[in-house]
C-alpha positions in Angstrom: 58.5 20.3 58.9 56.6 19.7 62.1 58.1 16.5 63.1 54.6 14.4 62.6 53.2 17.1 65.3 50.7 18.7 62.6 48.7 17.5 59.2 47.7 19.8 56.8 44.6 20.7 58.7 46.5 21.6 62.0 49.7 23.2 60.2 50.0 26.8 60.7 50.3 27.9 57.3 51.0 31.4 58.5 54.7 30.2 60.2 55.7 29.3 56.6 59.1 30.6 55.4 61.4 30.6 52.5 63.7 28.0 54.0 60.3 25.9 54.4 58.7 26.1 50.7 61.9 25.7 49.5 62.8 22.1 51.7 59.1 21.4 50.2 60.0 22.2 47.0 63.1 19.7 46.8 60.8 17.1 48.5 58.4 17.4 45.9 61.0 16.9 43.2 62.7 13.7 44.6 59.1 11.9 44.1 57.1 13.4 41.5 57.2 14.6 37.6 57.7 18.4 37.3 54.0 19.0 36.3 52.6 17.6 39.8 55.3 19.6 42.1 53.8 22.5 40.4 50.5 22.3 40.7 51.5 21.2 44.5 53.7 24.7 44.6 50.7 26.4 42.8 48.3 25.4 46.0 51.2 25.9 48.3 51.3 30.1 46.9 47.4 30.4 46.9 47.6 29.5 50.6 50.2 31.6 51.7 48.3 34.4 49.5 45.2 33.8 51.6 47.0 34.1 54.9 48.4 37.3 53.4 44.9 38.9 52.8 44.1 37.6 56.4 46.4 39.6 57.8 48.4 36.1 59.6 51.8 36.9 57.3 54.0 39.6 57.2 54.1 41.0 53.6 57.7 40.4 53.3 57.8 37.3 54.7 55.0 36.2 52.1 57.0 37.8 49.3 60.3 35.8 50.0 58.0 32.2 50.9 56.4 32.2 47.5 59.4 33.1 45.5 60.3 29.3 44.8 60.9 28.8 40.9 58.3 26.5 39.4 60.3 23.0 37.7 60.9 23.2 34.2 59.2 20.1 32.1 61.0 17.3 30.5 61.5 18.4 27.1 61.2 14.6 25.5 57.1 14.4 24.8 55.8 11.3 25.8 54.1 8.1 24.0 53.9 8.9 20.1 51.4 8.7 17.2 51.0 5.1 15.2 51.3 5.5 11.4 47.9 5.0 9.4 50.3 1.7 8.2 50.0 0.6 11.6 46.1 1.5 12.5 45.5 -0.6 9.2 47.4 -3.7 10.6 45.5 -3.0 14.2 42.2 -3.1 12.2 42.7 -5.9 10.1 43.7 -8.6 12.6 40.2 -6.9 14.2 38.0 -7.4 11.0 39.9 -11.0 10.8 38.8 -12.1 14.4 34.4 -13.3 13.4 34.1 -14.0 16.9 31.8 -11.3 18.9 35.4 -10.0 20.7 37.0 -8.8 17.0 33.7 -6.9 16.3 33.7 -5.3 19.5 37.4 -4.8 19.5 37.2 -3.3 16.0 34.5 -0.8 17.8 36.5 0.2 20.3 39.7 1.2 18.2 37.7 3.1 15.8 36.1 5.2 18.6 39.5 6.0 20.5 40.9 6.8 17.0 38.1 8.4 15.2 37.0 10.5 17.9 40.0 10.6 20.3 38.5 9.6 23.7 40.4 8.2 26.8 40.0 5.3 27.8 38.2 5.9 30.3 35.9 8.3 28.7 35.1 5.3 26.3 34.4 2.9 29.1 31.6 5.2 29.8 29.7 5.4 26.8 26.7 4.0 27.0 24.2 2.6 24.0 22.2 5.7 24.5 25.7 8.0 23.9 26.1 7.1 20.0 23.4 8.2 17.3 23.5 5.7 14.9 22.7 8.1 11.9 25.3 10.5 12.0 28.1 8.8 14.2 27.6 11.2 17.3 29.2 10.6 20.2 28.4 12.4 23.5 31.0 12.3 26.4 29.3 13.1 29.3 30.7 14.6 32.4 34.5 13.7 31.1 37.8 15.1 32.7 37.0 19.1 33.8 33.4 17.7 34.4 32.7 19.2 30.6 30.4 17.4 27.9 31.2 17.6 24.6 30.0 15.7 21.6 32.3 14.1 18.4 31.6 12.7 15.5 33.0 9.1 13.9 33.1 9.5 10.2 31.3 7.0 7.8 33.9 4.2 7.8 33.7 4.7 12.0 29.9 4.6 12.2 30.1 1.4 10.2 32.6 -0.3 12.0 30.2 0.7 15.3 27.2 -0.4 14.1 28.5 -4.1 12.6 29.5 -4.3 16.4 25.7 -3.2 17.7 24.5 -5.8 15.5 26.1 -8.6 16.8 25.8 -7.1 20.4 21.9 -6.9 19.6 20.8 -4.6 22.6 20.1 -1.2 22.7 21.0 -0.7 26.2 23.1 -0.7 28.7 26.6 0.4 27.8 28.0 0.6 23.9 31.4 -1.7 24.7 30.9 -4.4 27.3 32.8 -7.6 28.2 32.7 -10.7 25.4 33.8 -14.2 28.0 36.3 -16.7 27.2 33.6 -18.7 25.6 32.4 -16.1 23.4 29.6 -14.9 24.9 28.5 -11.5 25.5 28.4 -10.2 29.0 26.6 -7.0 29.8 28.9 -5.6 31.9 30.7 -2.5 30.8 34.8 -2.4 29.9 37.4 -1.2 32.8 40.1 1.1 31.2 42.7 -1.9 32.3 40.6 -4.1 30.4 40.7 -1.7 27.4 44.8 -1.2 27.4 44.4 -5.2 27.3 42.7 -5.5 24.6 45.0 -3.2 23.0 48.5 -5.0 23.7 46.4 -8.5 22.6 46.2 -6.7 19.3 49.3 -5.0 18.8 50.7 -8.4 19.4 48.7 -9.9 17.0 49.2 -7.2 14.5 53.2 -7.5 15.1 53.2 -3.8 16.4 55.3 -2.0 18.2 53.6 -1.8 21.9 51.5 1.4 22.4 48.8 3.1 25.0 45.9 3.9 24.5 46.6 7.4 24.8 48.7 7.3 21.9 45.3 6.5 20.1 44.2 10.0 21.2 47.7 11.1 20.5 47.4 10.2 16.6 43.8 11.9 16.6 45.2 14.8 17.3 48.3 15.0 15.2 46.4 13.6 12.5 43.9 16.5 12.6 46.8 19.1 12.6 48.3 17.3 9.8 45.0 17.7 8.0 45.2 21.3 8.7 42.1 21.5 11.3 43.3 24.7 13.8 44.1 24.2 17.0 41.3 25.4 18.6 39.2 23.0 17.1 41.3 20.2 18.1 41.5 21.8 21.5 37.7 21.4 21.9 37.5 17.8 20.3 39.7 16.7 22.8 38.2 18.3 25.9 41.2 20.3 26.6 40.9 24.0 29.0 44.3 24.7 27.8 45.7 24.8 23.7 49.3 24.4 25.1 47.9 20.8 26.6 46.2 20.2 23.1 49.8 21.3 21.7 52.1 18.6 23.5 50.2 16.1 21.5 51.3 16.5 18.4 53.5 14.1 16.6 54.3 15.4 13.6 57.9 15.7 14.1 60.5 17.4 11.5 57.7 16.3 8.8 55.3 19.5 10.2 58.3 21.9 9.9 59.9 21.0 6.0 55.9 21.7 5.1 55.3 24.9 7.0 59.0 25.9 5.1 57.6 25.1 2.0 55.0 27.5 2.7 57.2 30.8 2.5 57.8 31.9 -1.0 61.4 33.6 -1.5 61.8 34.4 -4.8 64.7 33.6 -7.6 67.7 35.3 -8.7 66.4 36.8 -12.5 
């Protein structure tokens, strides 16, 4: 707009007009996914707003600068949920793997699925984070800058605690590195290191590849499926929002036949 003359910290804001936001607006949507240009057109109308109550914009000026239509979403919903078939095949090249890498691999995949983490939430955790007694995990200072605590059921605190054993510290962080050699290193996972892990065993397991937000993904269409409300779920997973909490569901046509089979109509006599 300026010709390289001005950054966002010399740019009179003020001078912005429809034919402006709008050239920003197509920018924004040549280069980015539609849930970034708006948040981008979101801080682009609370400025304009402030150099309205300052007095710098004409009112009607403001009025047709801000009146850009936000992008509408993709409808296709990203990544998907792996079957409880497929967690099973994950877990069992895991359990089959003695070395100190399938214990702490078997660790990590309960956690992301038993308590729904990202990956770089999980990264995080240190020994101190997880209460051996009744599987509690605190995330501290996660995404929104929000603790919250979850909870790994039995079969989770289990699978956890064989790993502890064999990592035979209690300090430092809960999932560290394991060497070529077989040796543990006390130095905590990266969240590349943990999508490794993850393909290794998905290859192993002769899965189709997945992320390891799809992990969270299942946790939360799992606990739907289970009937847990969506508020609940909202919270386990650290959302602000439920309609975040809501794009993660999986469930497919499979949620709606139930839900149908829910409504009684009753018979002709």
């Amino acid at each position: 707009m300026t010709n390289s003359e001005a950054d966002y910290l010399t740019l009179d804001w003020s001078k912005l007009r429809y034919k402006h936001t709008a050239a920003v607006r197509a920018a924004l949507i040549k280069r980015y996914e539609p849930a970034t240009v708006n948040r981008v057109l979101s801080a682009l109308r609370r400025v304009l707003k402030e150099a309205l109550r300052l007095q710098l914009i004409d009112p009607g000026d403001y009025a047709r600068a801000v009146d850009i239509l936000s992008v509408k979403a993709r409808k296709e919903l990203r990544g998907r949920a792996l079957t409880q078939d497929e967690i099973n095949k994950l877990m069992r090249v895991c359990f089959a793997d003695l070395s100190p890498a399938g214990f702490r691999d078997a660790a990590l995949i309960a956690i992301l699925r038993g308590a729904g983490l990202r990956r770089a939430e999980v990264v995080k955790l240190d020994f101190k984070d997880f209460d051996i007694s009744d599987g509690a995990i605190k995330v501290r200072a996660s995404k929104g800058k929000v603790d919250r605590t979850l909870y790994l059921s039995e079969n989770g605190i289990s699978i956890v605690n064989a790993w502890i054993e064999i990592k035979n510290s209690a300090t430092g962080s809960l999932l560290c590195q394991v060497n070529k050699s077989g040796r543990i290193v006390e130095h905590r996972l990266t969240p590349q290191a943990v999508l490794f892990i993850l393909q290794k065993r998905a290859a192993e397991a002769g899965l189709e590849s997945f992320s390891p937000h799809d992990l969270r993904r299942t946790f939360a269409s799992d606990l739907l499926a289970a009937g847990v409300d969506i508020a609940t779920v909202q919270i386990m997973l650290g959302h602000s929002n439920p309609a975040t909490t809501a794009r993660y569901d999986r469930r497919g046509e499979e949620r709606k036949r139930s839900a149908a089979a829910k409504l009684e109509i009753p018979l002709r006599n």
